[in-house]
C-alpha positions as a Markdown table, in Angstrom:
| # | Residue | x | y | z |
|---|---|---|---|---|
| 1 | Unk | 0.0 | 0.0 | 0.0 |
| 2 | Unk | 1.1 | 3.7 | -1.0 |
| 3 | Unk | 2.5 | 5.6 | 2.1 |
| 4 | Unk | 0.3 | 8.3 | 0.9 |
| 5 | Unk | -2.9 | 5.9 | 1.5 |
| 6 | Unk | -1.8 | 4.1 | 5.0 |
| 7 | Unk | -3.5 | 5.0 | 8.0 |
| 8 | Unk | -1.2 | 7.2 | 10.8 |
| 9 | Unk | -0.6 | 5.3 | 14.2 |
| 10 | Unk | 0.9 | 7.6 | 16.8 |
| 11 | Unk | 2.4 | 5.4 | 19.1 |
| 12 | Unk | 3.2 | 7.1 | 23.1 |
| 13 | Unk | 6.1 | 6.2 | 24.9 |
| 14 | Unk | 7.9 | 4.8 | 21.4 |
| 15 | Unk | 11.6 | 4.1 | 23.0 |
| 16 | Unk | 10.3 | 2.1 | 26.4 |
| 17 | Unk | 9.2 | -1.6 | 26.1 |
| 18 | Unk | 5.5 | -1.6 | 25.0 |
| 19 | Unk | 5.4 | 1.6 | 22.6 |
| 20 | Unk | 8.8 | 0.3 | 20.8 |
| 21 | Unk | 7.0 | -3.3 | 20.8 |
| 22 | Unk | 4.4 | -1.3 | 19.3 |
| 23 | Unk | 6.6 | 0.7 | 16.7 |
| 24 | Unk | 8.2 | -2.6 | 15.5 |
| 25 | Unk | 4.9 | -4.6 | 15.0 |
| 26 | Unk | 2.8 | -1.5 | 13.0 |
| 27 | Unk | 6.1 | -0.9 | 11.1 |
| 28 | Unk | 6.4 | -4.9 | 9.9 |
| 29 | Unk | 2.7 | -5.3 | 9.3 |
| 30 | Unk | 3.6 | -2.9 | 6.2 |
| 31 | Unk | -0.4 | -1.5 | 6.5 |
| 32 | Unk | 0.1 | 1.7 | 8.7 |
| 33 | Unk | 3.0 | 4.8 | 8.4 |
| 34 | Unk | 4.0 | 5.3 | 12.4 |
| 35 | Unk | 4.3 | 8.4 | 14.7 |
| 36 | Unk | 6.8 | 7.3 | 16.7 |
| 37 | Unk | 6.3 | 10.0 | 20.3 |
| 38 | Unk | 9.2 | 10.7 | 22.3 |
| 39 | Unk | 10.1 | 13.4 | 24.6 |
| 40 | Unk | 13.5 | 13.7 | 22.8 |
| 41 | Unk | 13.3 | 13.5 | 19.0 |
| 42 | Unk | 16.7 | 14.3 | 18.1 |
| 43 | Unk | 17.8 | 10.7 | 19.3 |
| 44 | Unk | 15.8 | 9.0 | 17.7 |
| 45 | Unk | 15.1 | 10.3 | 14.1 |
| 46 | Unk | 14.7 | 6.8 | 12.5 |
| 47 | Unk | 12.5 | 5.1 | 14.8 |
| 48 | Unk | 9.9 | 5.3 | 12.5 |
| 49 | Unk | 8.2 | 7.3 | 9.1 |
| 50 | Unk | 7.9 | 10.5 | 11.8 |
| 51 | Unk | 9.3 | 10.9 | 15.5 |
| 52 | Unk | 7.9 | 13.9 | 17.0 |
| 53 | Unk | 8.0 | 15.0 | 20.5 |
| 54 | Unk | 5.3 | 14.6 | 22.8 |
| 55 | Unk | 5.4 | 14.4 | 26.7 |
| 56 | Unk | 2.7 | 13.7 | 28.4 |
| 57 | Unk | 3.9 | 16.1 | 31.4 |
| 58 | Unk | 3.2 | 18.8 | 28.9 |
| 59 | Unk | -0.4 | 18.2 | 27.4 |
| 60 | Unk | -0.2 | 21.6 | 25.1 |
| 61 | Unk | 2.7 | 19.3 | 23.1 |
| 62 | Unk | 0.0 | 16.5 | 22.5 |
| 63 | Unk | -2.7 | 17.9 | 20.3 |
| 64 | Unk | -0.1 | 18.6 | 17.4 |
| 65 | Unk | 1.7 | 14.7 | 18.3 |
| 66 | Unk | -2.0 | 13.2 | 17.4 |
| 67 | Unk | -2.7 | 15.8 | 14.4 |
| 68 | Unk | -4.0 | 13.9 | 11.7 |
| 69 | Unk | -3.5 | 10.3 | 13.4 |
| 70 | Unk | -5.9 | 7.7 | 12.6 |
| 71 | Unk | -5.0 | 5.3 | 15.5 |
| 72 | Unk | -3.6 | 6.1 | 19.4 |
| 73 | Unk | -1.7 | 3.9 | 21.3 |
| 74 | Unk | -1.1 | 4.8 | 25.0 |
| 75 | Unk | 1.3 | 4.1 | 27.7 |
| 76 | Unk | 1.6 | 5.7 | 31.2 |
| 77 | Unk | 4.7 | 4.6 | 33.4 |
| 78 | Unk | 3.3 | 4.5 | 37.2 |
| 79 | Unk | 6.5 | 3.8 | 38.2 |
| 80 | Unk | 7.9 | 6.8 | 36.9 |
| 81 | Unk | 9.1 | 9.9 | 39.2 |
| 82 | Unk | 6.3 | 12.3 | 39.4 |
| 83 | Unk | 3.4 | 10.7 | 37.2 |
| 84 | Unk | 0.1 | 11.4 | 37.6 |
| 85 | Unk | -1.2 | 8.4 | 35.2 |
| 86 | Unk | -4.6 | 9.9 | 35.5 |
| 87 | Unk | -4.1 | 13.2 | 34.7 |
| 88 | Unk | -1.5 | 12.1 | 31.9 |
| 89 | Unk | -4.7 | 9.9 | 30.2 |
| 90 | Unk | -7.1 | 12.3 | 30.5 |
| 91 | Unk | -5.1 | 14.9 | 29.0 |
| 92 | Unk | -4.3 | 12.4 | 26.1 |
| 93 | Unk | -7.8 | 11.4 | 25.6 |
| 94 | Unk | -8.8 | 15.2 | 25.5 |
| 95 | Unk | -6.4 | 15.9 | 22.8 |
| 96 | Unk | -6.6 | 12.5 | 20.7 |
| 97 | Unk | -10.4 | 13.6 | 20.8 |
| 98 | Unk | -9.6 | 17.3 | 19.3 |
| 99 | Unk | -7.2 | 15.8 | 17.1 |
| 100 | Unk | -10.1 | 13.6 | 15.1 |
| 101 | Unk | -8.2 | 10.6 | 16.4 |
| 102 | Unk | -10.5 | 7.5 | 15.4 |
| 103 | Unk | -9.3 | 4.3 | 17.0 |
| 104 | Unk | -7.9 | 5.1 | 20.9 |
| 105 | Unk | -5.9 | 1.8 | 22.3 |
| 106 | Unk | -4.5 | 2.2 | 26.2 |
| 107 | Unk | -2.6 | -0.8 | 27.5 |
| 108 | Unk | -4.5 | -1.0 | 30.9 |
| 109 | Unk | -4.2 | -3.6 | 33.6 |
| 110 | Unk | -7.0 | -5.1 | 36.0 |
| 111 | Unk | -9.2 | -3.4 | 38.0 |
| 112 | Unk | -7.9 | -4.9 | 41.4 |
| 113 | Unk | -10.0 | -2.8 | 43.4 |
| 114 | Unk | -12.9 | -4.1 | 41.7 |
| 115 | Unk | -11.9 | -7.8 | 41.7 |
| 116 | Unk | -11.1 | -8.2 | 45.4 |
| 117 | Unk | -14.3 | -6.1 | 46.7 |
| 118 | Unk | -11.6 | -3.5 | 48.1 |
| 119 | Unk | -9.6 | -6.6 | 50.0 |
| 120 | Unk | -6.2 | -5.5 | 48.2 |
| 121 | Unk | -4.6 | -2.1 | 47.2 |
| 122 | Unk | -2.8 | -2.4 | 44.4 |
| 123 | Unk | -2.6 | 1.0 | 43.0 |
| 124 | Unk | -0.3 | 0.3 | 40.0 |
| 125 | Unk | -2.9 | -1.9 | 38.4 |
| 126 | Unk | -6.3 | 0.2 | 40.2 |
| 127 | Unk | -4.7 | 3.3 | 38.7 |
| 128 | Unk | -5.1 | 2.1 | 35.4 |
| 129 | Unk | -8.1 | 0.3 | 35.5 |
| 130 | Unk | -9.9 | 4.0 | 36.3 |
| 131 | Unk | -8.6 | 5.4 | 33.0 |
| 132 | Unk | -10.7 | 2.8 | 31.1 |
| 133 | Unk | -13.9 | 4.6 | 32.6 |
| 134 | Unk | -12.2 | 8.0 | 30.6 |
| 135 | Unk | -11.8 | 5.9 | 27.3 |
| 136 | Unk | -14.9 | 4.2 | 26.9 |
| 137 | Unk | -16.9 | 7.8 | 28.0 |
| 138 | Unk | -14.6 | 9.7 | 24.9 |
| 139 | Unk | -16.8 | 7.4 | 22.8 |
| 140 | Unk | -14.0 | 6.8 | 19.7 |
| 141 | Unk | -15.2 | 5.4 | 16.9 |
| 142 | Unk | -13.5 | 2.5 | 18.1 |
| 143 | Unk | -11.5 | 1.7 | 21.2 |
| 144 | Unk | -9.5 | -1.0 | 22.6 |
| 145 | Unk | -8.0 | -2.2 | 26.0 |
| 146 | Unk | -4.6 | -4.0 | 25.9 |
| 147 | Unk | -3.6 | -5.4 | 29.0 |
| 148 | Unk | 0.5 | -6.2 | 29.8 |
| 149 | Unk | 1.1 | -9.4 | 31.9 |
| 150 | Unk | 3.8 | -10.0 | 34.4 |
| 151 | Unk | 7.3 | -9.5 | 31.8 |
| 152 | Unk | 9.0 | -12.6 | 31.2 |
| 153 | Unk | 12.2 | -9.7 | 32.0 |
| 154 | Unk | 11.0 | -9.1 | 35.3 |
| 155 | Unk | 13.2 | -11.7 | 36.3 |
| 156 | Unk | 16.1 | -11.0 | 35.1 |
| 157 | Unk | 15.4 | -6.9 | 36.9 |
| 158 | Unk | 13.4 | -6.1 | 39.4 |
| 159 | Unk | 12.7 | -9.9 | 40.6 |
| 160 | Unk | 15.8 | -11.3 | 39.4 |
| 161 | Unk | 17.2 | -14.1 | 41.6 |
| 162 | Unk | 19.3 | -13.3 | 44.5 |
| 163 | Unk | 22.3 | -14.8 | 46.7 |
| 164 | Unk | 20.1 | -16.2 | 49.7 |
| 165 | Unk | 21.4 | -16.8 | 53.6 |
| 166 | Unk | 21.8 | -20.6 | 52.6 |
| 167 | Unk | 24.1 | -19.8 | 50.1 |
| 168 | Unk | 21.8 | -20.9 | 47.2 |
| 169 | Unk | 21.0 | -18.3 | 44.6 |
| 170 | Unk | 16.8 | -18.2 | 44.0 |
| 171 | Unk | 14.2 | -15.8 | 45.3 |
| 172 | Unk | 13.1 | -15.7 | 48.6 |
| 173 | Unk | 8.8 | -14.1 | 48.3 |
| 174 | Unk | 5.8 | -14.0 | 50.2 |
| 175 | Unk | 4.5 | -16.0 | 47.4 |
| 176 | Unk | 3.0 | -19.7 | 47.3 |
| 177 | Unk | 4.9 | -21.0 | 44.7 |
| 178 | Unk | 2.7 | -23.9 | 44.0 |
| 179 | Unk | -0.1 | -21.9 | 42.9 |
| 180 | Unk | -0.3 | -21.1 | 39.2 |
| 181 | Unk | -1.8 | -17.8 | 39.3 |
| 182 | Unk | 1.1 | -15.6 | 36.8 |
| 183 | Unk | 0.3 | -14.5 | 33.5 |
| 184 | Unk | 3.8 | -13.7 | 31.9 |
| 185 | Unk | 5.0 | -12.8 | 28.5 |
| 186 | Unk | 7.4 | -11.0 | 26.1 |
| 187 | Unk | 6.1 | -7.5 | 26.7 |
| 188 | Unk | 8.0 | -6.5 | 23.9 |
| 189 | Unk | 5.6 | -8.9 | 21.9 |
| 190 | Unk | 2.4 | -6.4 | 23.3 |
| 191 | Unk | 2.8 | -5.0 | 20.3 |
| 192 | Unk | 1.5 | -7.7 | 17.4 |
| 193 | Unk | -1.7 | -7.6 | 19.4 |
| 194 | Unk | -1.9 | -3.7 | 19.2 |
| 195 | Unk | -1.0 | -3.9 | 15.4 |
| 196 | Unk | -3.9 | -6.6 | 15.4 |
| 197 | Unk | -6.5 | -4.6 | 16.9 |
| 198 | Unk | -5.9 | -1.2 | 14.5 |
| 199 | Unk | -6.2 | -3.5 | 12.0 |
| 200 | Unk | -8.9 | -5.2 | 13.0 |
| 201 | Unk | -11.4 | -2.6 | 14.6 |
| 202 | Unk | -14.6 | -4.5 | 13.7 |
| 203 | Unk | -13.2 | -7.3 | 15.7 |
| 204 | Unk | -11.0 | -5.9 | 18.6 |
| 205 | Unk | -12.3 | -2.1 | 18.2 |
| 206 | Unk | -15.5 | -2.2 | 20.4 |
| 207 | Unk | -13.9 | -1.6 | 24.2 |
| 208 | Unk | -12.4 | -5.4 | 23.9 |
| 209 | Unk | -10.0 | -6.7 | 26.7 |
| 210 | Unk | -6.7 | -8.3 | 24.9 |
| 211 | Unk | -4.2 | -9.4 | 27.4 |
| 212 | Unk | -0.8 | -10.8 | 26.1 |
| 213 | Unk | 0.0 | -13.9 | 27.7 |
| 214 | Unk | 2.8 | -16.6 | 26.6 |
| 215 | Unk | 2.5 | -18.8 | 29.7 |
| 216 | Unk | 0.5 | -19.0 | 33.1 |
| 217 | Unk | 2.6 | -20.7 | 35.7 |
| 218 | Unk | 3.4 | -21.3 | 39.3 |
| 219 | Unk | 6.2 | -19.9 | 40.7 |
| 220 | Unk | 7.4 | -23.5 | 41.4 |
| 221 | Unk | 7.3 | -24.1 | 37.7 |
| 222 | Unk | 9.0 | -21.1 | 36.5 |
| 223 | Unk | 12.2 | -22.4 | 38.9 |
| 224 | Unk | 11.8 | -25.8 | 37.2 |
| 225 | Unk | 12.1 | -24.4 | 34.3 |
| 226 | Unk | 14.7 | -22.4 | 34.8 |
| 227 | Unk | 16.6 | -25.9 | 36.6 |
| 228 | Unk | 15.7 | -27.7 | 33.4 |
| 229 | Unk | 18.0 | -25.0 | 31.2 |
| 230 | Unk | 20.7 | -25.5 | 33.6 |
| 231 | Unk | 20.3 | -23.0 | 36.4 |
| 232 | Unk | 20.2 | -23.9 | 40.1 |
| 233 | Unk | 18.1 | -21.5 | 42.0 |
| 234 | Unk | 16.0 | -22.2 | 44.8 |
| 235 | Unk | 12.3 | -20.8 | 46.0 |
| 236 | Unk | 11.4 | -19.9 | 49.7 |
| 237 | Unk | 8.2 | -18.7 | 51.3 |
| 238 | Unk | 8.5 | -15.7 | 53.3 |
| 239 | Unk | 6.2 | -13.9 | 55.6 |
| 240 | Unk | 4.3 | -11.3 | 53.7 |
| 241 | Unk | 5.0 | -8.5 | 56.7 |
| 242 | Unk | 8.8 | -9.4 | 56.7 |
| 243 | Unk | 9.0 | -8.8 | 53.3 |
| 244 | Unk | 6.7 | -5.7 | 52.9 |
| 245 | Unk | 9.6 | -3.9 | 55.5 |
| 246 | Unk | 12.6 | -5.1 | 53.6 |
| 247 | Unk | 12.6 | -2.4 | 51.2 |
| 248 | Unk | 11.0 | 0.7 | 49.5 |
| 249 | Unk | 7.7 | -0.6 | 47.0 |
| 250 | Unk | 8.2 | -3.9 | 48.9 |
| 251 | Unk | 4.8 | -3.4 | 50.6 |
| 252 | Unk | 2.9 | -3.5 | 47.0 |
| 253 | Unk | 4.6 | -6.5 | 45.9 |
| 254 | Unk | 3.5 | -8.5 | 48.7 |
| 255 | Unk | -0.2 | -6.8 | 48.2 |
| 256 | Unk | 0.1 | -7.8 | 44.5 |
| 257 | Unk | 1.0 | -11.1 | 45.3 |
| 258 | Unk | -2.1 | -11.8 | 47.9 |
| 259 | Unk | -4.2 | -10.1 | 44.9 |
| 260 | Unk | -2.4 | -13.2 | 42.6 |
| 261 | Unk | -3.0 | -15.8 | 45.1 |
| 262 | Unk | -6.8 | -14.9 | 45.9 |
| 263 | Unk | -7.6 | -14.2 | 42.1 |
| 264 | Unk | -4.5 | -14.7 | 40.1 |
| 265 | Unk | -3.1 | -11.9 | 37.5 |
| 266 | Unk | -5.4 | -11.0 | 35.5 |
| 267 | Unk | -8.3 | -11.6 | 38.6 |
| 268 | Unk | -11.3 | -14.1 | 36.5 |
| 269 | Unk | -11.4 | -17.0 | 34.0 |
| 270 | Unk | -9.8 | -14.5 | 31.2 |
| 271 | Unk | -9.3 | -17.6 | 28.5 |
| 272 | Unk | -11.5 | -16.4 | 26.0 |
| 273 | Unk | -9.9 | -13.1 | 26.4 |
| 274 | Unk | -6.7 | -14.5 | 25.7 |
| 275 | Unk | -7.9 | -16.6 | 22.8 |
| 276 | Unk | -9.1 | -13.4 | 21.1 |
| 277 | Unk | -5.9 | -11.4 | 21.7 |
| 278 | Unk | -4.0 | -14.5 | 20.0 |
| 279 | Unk | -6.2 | -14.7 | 17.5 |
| 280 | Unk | -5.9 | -10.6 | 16.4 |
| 281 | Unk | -2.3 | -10.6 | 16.6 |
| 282 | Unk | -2.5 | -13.9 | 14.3 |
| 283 | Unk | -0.5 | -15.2 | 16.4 |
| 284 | Unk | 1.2 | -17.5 | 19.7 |
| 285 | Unk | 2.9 | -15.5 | 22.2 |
| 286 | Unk | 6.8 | -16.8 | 22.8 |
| 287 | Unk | 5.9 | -19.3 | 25.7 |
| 288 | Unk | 8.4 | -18.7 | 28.8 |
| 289 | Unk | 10.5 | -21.9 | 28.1 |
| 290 | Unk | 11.6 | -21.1 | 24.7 |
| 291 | Unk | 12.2 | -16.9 | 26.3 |
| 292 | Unk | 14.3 | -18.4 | 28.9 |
| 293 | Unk | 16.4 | -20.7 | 26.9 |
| 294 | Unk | 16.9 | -17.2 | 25.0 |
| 295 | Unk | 17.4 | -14.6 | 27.3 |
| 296 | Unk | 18.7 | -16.4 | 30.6 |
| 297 | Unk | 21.8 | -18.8 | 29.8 |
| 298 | Unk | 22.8 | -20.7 | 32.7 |
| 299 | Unk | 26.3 | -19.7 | 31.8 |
| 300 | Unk | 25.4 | -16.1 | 31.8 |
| 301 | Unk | 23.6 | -15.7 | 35.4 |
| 302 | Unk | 26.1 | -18.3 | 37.0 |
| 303 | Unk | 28.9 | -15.6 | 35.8 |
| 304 | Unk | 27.1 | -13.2 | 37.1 |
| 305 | Unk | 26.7 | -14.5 | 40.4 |
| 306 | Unk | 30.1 | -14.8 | 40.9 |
């Protein structure tokens, strides 16, 4: 298809994870020219046909970043210094809705609050669950929710494995590890489900749920895993209110994982959710084995240990 006929995605946050998952999947699906949105154009002139600078700390810059786009995809970072993922969304909403914007995706996660009956605060999922409220009311010609699982990466950052008192290397969480209750996947991979619903708005365009999940495992299984490829890390149960002192955004973890346990990840029986998301991106997600073998060599995290 002629540039000059291709529909314009802008994609938000285009250098992090999702949004460059996002670039990369619109970009090989040859069917859209992509607005990649970046707070510092000048680094990144080829990221795709147009990088433009956007920041959602600054609304007035986001009107002209969604001029003329036919498709939205947003991403807020919670975890980021200073957010305000509410104000951030509405603010984008406003403008994509100024803008003409037809098809509004947000990458959203579930509504714990809702799930648990108030039981568990979790505001890094709850936060974003409140913004789809804002989306649906913009009334978009069409609009889609994607939802990010638990990243496959994850364990290699923020919950990589550690040297433990015993010696062993492993994690030591106020999880039950015998419980499957995580979704997990290639977050980078987000993206061929987001590609999927802009292409697809009749199908994945009417206020759909699409999470990305490659795998849905206990905790005991990703460590058997792991053990299988040649690693030897170990798993111990810790008392949530030990662990929720040990260090700063400890006490959400544990919350999150007591959410998990009572509900699991995505909170309800979400299998035909996950069907449909496969079946718009047209495709499997990278199941965590076949990542691991990848991304986590024995070698490489036994060298690091050192």
């Amino acid at each position: 298809m002629s540039s000059k006929h291709r529909k314009l995605i802008a994609v938000v946050g285009a250098t992090g994870q999702q949004g460059g998952g996002v670039v990369r999947a619109l970009q090989a699906s040859k069917q859209f020219k992509v607005r990649a949105l970046t707070r510092d154009p000048g680094k990144h002139r080829d990221l795709a046909d147009e990088v433009v600078e956007a920041d959602l700390k600054r609304p007035e810059t986001l009107k002209a970043a969604f001029e003329g786009a036919h498709g939205v995809f947003l991403v807020t970072n919670f975890w980021e210094q200073g957010t305000d993922e509410l104000e951030q969304a509405t603010a984008a909403v406003r403008a994509a809705m100024t803008a003409g914007v037809k098809h509004f995706v947000w990458s959203t996660l579930p509504d714990v609050k809702a799930i648990g009956g108030g039981k568990f605060y979790v505001p890094h999922f709850t936060g974003k669950a409140r913004i789809d409220r804002i989306v649906r009311n913009a009334k978009f010609e069409n609009h889609t929710f994607v939802i990010a699982p638990f990243y496959y990466d994850n364990l290699m950052g923020a919950l990589a494995p550690q040297q433990q008192a015993d010696g062993s290397r492993g994690w030591a969480l106020p999880l039950d590890p015998t419980l499957r209750v995580i979704h997990m996947g290639d977050i980078t991979e987000l993206g061929h489900i987001v590609a999927g619903a802009f292409a697809h708005p009749d199908e994945a365009g009417q206020g759909e749920y699409l999470p990305l999940v490659g795998d849905f495992m206990s905790f005991n299984e990703i460590v058997e895993t792991l053990n299988g490829q040649g690693h030897r890390l170990s798993y111990q149960q810790i008392p949530k209110d030990s662990f929720a002192r040990s260090f700063p955004g400890a006490a959400e973890i544990a919350e999150t994982f007591s959410y998990w346990e009572a509900h699991t990840y995505l909170g309800s029986d979400s299998l035909d959710r996950i069907a449909l998301a496969n079946e718009i991106a047209g495709r499997q997600p990278s199941r965590f084995v076949a990542w691991a073998r990848v991304n986590m060599s024995a070698r490489g995290t036994q060298k690091a240990s050192r």
